[in-house]
Every structure is written in C-alpha cells, then in structure tokens.
C-alpha positions in Angstrom: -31.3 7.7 -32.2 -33.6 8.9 -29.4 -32.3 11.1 -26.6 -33.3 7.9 -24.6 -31.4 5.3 -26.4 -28.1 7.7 -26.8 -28.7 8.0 -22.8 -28.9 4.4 -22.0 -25.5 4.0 -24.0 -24.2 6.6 -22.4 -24.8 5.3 -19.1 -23.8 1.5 -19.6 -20.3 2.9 -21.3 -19.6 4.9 -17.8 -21.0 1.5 -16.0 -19.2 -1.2 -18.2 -16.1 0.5 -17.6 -16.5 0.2 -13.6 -17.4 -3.5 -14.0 -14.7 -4.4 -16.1 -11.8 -2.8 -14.2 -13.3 -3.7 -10.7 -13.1 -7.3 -11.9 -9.9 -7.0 -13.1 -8.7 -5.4 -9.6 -10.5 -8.1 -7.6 -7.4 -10.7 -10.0 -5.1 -9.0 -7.6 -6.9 -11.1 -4.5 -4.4 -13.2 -2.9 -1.2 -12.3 -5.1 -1.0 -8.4 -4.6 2.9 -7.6 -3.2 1.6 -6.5 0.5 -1.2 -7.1 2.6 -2.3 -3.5 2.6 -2.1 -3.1 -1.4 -3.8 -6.1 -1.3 -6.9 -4.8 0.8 -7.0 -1.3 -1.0 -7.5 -2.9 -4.4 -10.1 -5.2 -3.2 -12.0 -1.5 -1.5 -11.0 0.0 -4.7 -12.3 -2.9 -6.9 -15.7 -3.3 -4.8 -16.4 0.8 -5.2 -16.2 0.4 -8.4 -18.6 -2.6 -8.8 -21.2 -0.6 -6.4 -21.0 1.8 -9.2 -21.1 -0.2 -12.1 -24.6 -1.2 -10.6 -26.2 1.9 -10.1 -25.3 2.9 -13.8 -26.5 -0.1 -15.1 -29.9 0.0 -12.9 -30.7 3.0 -14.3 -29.8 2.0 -17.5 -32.4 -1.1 -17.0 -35.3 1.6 -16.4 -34.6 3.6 -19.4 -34.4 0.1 -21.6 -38.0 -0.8 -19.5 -37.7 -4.2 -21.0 -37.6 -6.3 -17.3 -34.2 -7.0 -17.2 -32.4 -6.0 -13.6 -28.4 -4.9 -13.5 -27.3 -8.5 -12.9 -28.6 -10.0 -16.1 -27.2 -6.4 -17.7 -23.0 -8.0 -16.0 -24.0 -11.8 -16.6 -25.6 -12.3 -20.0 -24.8 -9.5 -22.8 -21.5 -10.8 -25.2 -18.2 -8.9 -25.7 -19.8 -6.9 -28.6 -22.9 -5.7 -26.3 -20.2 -3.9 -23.6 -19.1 -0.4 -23.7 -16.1 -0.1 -21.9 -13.1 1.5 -22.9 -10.6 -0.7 -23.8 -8.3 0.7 -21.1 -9.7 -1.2 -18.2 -9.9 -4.5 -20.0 -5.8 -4.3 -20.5 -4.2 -6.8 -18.0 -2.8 -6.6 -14.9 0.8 -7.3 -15.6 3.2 -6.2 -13.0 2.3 -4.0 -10.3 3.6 -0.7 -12.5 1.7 -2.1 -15.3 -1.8 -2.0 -13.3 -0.8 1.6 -11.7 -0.6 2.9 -15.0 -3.8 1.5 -16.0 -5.3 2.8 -12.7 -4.4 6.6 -12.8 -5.0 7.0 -16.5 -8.5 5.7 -15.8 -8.9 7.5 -12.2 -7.9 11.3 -13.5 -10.5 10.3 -16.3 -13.6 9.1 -14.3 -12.6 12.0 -11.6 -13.3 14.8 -13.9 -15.8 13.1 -15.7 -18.0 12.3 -12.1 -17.0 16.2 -11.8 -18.9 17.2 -14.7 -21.5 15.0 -14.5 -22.8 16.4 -11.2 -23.7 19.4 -13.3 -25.8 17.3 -15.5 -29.5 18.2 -16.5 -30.5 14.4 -16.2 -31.0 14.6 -12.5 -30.4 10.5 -12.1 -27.1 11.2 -13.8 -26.0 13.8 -11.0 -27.3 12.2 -8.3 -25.1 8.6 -9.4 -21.8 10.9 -10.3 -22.4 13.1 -6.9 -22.2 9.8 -4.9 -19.0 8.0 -6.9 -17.0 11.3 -6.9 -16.6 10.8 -3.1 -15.0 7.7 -4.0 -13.1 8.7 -7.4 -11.5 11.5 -5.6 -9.9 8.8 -3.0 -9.0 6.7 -6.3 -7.0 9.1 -7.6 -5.2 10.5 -5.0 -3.8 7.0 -4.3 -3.0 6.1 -7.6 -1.7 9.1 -8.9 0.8 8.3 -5.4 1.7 5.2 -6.4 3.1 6.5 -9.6 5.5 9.1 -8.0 6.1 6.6 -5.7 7.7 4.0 -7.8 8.8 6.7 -11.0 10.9 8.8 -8.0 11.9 5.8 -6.1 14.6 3.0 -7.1 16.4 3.0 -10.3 13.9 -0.6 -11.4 10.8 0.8 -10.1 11.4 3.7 -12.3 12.4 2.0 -15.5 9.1 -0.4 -14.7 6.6 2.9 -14.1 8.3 3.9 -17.1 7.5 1.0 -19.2 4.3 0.4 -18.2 3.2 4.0 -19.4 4.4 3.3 -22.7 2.9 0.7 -22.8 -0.5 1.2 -22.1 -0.9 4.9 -23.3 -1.9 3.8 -26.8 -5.6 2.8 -24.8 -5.7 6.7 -23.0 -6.9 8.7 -25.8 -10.1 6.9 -26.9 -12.2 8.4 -23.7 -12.0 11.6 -25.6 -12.9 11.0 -29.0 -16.6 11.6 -29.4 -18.6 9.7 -31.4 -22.7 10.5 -32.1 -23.7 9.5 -28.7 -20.9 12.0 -26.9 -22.3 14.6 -29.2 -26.0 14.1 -28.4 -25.2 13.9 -24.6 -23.4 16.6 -24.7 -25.7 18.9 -26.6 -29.1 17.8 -24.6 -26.7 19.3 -21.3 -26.5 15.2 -19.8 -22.9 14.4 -21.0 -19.6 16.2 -20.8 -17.6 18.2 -22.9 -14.5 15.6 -23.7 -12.7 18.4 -24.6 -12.6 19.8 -21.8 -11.8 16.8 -19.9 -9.2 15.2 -22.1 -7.6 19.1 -21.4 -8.4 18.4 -17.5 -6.9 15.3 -17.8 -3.4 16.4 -19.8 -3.1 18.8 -17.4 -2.9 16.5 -14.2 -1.2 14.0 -16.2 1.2 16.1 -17.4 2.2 17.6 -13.8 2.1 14.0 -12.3 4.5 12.4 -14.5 6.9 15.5 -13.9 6.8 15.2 -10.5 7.2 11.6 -10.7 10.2 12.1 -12.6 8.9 10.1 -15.9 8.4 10.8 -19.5 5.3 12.2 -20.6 4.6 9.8 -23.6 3.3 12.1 -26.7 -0.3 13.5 -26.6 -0.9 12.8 -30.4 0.2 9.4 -30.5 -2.2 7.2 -32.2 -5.0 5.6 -29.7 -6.7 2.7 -30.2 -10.1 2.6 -30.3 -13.6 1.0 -30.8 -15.2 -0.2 -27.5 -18.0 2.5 -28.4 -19.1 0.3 -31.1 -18.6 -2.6 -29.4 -15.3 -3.5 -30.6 -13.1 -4.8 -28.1 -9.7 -6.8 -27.5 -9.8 -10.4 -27.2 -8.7 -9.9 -23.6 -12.6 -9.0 -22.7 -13.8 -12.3 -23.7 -11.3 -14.2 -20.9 -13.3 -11.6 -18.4 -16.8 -12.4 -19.4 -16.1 -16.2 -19.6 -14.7 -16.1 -15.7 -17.1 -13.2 -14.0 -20.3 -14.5 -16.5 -19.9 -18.6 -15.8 -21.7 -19.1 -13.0 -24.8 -17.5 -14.6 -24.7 -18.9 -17.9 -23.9 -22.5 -16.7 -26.6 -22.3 -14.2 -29.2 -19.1 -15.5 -31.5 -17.0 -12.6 -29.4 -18.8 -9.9 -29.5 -17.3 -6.5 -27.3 -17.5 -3.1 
C-alpha cells in the first residue's frame, strides 16, 4: 500500500466516524428529555458532520477520481465505511448515548491533539480546526457522566449499565492495524499507544469522580470496522441518511 492509499483510509476512518455518530445524534431531534439537551446534541451532531466533510474532501483529492464528499456519505455500502463500531451502537436511553459520547469524545480529543503535530500539513490544519470543537465535546460529556453516576440512586445504576454495556466497542480505536502503523511511521498518524494511555487516564479519573465502576481495561473489544466489518446496526443508518440519494441519484435542493 502506497503512503497515499494508507492516507486516504486513514482520513475517511477519522471522517466516517464523525458522520456516523453525528447522524446518530441528529435521532435525538424531537425526543431528547429537555429542550436544551435537545439543542446541544443537534450543535454537537452538526460539528461533527462539518467535520466529517472536510475529512472526506480531502480524502476525495487524494482518491483524484471526480467524486466530491457527498457522493463519499451517500453512495459507498456498509463494507466501504471505516468507522469504529462505537458510534454506530444506538442511542438507547439517555445514559446509554452518554456513554457512547464520552468514550468517543476523550478519543477524538487526543487524537485532534496529536494530529495537529502531524507532517501532512492538510491533516493539522483539519484537526487544528475540530479540536476547538472536540475540547467543548468533551467537557460536556464527560459532565454528563458525573452528573447522572453522582446524582440519584437510578441515574447511577443507568450510567452504570450503560458503561458496561457499551465498553466492549472502546478498545478497537487503539488496536493498530497496517494502516495505523504506516501513518504513524511516515509522522501523519498518531501513536495509539499513547492515546489509548491518554485516554485510560481521563477515563479512569472521570468514572472515579463520577462515583462508577471502571469496567476492566483488558476486557475483550470487538472489532473490525477497519476492514470494513461492521454491525448490522450501520446498514439501518445508511438506508435512512443514504435514501434520498439513491432513490433519486445527483439530486439537488
């Protein structure tokens, strides 16, 4: 594999990932338990679909084969996405998609971080920008969970729950594959070591102060979404967010 090619994947897995959770954020329109929660993870959802796009139009240059970033959302299958398998888990209760959120936010925070230190200059200048944005992200979800882990007795045992349950999809941002490794040693990509160490740590002290269980670190993680193996929850995505353009292809507003 090229140091282009490993590139391009690199940059759709950081801009599949924003897509996929910012459409399943944007679910939360119209049934989110206040009006405020409700606004916050639509301006939460929308910063990270602004993101998604500027990963995936510079992944359109580097693939120079005419495509743009909407035909990148709209017309690849499940097995052509790269997104962890974290952000395609559902929404559940309101615990369940805090979890979801902070695992994911203290992961693309000190990711963003790294990045800005990358020798691709496209890849610094796109992290610089979303890091602005990340850094809010997870200084509200990371409140949400000591909010509801130190609040009532049934938020508590539902923060709880929903970290168990979802913390089998946490570890696979840190497992490298080829890619990570190439990424890595051409100075573009991060060191998931480092991050996944990063990440324990504000885990760890966030959960404590939340008053919750830190699940353990070497459970087994599901994985796959690197090679394009996904849960069957990412097809139900694609079919809603792609319909419009497969049913009715190069529409416009």
């Amino acid at each position: 594999m090229t140091n282009q090619e490993a590139l391009t994947d690199y940059v759709l897995r950081l801009g599949d990932s924003a897509l996929i959770l910012g459409q399943r954020l944007c679910e939360w329109c119209g049934r989110a338990p206040a009006v405020e929660e409700e606004m916050a993870l639509m301006n939460v959802g929308l910063d990270l679909i602004g993101q998604a796009r500027n990963w995936m139009e510079y992944a359109v240059e580097l693939q120079g084969q005419g495509q743009d970033a909407d035909q990148l959302a709209f017309t690849r299958d499940a097995h052509q996405y790269r997104n962890l398998l974290l952000v395609e888990q559902p929404n559940g209760n309101y615990a369940d998609t805090c979890a979801r959120q902070y695992f994911y936010d203290a992961w693309h925070y000190f990711t963003l971080k790294a990045l800005c230190d990358s020798s691709d200059a496209r890849v610094a200048e796109i992290a610089a920008k979303g890091l602005k944005e990340v850094t809010y992200h997870l200084r509200r979800s990371s409140e949400w969970i000591k909010r509801l882990g130190d609040g009532t007795e049934q938020s508590h045992a539902k923060m709880q729950a929903a970290i168990d349950e979802i913390w089998t999809y946490t570890g696979e941002a840190f497992i490298a594959d080829a890619v990570d490794e190439q990424m890595q040693a051409a100075g573009i990509g991060v060191d998931l070591a480092l991050i996944h160490e990063q990440w324990r740590a504000h885990v760890e002290a966030t959960l404590q102060e939340a008053t919750l269980t830190c699940p353990d670190m070497q459970a087994y993680m599901q994985q796959g979404s690197k090679q394009g193996i996904h849960t069957e929850r990412l097809g139900f995505i694609l079919a809603e967010m792609q319909f419009l353009q497969r049913a009715y292809p190069h529409s416009t507003w």
